[in-house]
C-alpha positions as a LaTeX table, in Angstrom:
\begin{tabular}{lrrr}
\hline
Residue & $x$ (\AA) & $y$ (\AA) & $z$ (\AA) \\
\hline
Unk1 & 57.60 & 49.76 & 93.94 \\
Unk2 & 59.64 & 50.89 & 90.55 \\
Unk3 & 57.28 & 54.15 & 90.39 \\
Unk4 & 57.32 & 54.70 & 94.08 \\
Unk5 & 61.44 & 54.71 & 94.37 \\
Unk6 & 62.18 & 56.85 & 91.17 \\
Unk7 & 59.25 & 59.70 & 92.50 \\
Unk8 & 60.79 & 59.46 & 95.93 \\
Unk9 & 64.31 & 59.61 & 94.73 \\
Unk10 & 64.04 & 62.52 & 92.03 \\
Unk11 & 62.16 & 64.14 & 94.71 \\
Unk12 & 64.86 & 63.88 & 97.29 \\
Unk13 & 67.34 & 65.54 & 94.05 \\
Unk14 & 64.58 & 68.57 & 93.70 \\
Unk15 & 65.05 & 69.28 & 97.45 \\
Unk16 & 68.84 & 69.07 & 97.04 \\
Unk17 & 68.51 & 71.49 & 94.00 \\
Unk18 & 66.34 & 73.72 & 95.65 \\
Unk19 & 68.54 & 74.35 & 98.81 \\
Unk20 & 71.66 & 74.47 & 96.51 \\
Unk21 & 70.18 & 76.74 & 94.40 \\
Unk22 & 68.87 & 79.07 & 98.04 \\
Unk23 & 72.49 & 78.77 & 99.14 \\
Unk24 & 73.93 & 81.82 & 96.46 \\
Unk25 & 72.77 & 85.08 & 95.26 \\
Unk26 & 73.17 & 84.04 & 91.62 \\
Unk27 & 74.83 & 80.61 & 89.64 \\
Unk28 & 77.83 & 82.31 & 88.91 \\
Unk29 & 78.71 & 82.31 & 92.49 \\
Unk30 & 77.93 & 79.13 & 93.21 \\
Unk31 & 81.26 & 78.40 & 93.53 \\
Unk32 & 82.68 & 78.97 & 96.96 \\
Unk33 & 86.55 & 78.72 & 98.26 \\
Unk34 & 87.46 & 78.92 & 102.08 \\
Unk35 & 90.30 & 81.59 & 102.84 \\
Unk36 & 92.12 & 82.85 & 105.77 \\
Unk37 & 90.90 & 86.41 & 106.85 \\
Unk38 & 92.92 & 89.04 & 105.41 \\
Unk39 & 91.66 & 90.89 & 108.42 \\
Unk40 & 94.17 & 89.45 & 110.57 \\
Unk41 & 94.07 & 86.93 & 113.49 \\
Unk42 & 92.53 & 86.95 & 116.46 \\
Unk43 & 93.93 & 86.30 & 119.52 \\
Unk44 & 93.02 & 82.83 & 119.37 \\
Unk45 & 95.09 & 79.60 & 120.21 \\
Unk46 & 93.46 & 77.80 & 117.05 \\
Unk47 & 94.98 & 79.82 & 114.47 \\
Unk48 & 93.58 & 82.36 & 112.15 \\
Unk49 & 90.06 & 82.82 & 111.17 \\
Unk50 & 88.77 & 81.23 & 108.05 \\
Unk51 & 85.60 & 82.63 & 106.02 \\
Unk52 & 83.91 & 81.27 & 102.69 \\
Unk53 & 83.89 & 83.61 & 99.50 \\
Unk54 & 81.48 & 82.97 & 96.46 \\
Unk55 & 83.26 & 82.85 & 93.09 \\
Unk56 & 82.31 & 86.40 & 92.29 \\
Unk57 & 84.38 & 87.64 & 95.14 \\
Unk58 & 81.48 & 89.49 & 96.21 \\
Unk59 & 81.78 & 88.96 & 100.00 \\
Unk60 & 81.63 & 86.45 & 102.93 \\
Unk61 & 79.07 & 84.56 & 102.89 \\
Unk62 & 80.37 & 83.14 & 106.19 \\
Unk63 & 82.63 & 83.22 & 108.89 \\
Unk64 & 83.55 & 80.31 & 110.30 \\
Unk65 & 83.52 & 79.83 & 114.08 \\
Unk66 & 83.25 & 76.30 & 114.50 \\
Unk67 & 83.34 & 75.16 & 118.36 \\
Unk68 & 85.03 & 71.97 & 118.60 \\
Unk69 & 86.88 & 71.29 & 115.24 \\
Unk70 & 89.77 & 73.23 & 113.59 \\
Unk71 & 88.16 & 76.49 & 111.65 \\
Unk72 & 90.52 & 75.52 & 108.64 \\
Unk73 & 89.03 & 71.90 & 108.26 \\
Unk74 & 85.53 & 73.17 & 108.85 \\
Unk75 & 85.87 & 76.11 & 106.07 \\
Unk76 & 87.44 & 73.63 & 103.39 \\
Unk77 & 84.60 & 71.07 & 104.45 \\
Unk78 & 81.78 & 73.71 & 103.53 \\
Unk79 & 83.72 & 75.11 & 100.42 \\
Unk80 & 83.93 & 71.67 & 99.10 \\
Unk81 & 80.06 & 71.16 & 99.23 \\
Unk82 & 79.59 & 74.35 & 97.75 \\
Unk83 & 76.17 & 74.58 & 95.63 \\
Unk84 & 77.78 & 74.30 & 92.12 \\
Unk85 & 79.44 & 70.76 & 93.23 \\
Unk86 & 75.94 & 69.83 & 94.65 \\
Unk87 & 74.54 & 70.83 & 91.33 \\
Unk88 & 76.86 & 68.69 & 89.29 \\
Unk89 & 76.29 & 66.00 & 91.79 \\
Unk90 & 72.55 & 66.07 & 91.14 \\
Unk91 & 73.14 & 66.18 & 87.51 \\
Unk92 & 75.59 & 63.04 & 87.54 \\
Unk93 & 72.36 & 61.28 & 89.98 \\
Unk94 & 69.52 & 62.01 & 87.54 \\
Unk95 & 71.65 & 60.49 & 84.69 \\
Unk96 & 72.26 & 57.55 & 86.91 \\
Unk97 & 68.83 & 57.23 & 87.45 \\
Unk98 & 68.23 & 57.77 & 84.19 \\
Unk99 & 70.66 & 54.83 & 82.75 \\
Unk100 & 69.23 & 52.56 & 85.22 \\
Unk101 & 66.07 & 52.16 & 84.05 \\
Unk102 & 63.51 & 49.45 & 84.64 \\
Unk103 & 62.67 & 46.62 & 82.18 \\
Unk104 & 59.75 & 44.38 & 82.57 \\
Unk105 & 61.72 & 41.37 & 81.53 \\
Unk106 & 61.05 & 38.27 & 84.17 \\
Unk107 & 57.80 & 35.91 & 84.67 \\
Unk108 & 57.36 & 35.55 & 88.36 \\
Unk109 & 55.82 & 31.93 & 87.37 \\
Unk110 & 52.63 & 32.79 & 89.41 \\
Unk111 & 50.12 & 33.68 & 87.08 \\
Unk112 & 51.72 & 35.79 & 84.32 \\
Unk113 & 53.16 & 38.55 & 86.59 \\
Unk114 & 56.52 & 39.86 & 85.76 \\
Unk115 & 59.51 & 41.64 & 87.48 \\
Unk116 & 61.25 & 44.73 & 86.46 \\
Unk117 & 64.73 & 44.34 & 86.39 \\
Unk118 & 67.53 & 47.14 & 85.53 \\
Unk119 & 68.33 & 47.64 & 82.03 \\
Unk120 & 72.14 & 48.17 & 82.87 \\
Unk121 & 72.59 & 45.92 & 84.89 \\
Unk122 & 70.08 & 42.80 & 83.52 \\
Unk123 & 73.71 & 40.70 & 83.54 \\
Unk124 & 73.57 & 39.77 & 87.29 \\
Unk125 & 70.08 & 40.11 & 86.75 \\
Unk126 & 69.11 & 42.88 & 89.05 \\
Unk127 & 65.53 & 43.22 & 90.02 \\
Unk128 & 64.63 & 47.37 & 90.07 \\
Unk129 & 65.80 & 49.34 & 92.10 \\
Unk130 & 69.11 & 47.66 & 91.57 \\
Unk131 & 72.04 & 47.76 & 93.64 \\
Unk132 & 73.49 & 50.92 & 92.00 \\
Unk133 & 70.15 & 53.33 & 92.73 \\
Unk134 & 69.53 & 51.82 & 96.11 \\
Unk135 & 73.40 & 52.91 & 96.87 \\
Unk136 & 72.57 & 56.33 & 95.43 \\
Unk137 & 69.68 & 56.09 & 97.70 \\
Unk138 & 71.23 & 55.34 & 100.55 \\
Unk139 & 72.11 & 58.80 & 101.51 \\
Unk140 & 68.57 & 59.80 & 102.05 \\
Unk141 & 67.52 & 57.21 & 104.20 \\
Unk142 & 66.93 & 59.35 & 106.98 \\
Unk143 & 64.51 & 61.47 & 105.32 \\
Unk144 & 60.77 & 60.75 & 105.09 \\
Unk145 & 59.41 & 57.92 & 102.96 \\
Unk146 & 62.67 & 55.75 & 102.74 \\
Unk147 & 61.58 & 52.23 & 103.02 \\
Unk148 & 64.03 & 49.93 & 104.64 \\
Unk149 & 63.30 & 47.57 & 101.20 \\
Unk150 & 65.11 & 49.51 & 99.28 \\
Unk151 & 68.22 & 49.42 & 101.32 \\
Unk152 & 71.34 & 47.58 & 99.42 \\
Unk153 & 71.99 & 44.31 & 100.64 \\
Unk154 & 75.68 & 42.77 & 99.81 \\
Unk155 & 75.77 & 41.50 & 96.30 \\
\hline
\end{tabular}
């Protein structure tokens, strides 16, 4: 199972990477930030019109015309997940995974087997994957090859 849930995992970061990555012309504008249009406003009861703008100030790169919620929340809401945080987020995931690393440590008492149990975390102990990369997980349970094993149980 150890091998299984680190490919599956680091695979599920690749994808991440690779649609942040498709999301902007170039890394430097990677960073987004929702504005009101300087255009003016619409004759609309919900306010102005909001668009996103990379960090090169290059251009929308949307305008936001949400149909139920408020265009303001829904522009800060993309902005906020804009592909350099999703980068950073990745980055901060891999060294989690990274940190949390199986040990083969444990007998299983039947026959010389053993368990793999976290290196971090070998002070509760934690079989692999512990607590920590099954919450990291947990995000990516909807996509294909999550197995309902690896979802976190309470402590």
């Amino acid at each position: 199972m150890t091998a299984e849930f680190v490919e599956w995992l680091d695979a599920q970061l690749a994808e991440d990477k690779r649609i942040a990555l498709g999301a902007t012309w170039c890394e430097d504008a990677g960073t987004w930030r929702a504005e009101p249009s300087p255009y003016g406003t619409p004759a609309r009861p919900t306010g102005p019109r909001w668009y996103i703008e990379d960090a090169m100030d290059d251009g929308v790169i949307t305008t936001v015309d949400p149909q139920a919620s408020p265009d303001e929340d829904v522009a800060q809401h993309i902005a906020e997940w804009d592909p350099a945080r999703v980068l950073r987020e990745i980055d901060a995931k891999r060294q989690l995974l990274d940190l949390h690393r199986p040990m083969r440590r444990r007998s299983t008492g039947s026959g010389g087997g053993a368990i793999e149990d976290c290196q971090i975390c070998d002070h509760f102990p934690a079989q692999f994957p512990c607590l920590t990369l099954r919450l990291l997980a947990l995000p990516y349970a909807d996509r294909p090859g999550y197995r309902e094993e690896w979802r976190p149980s309470a402590p």
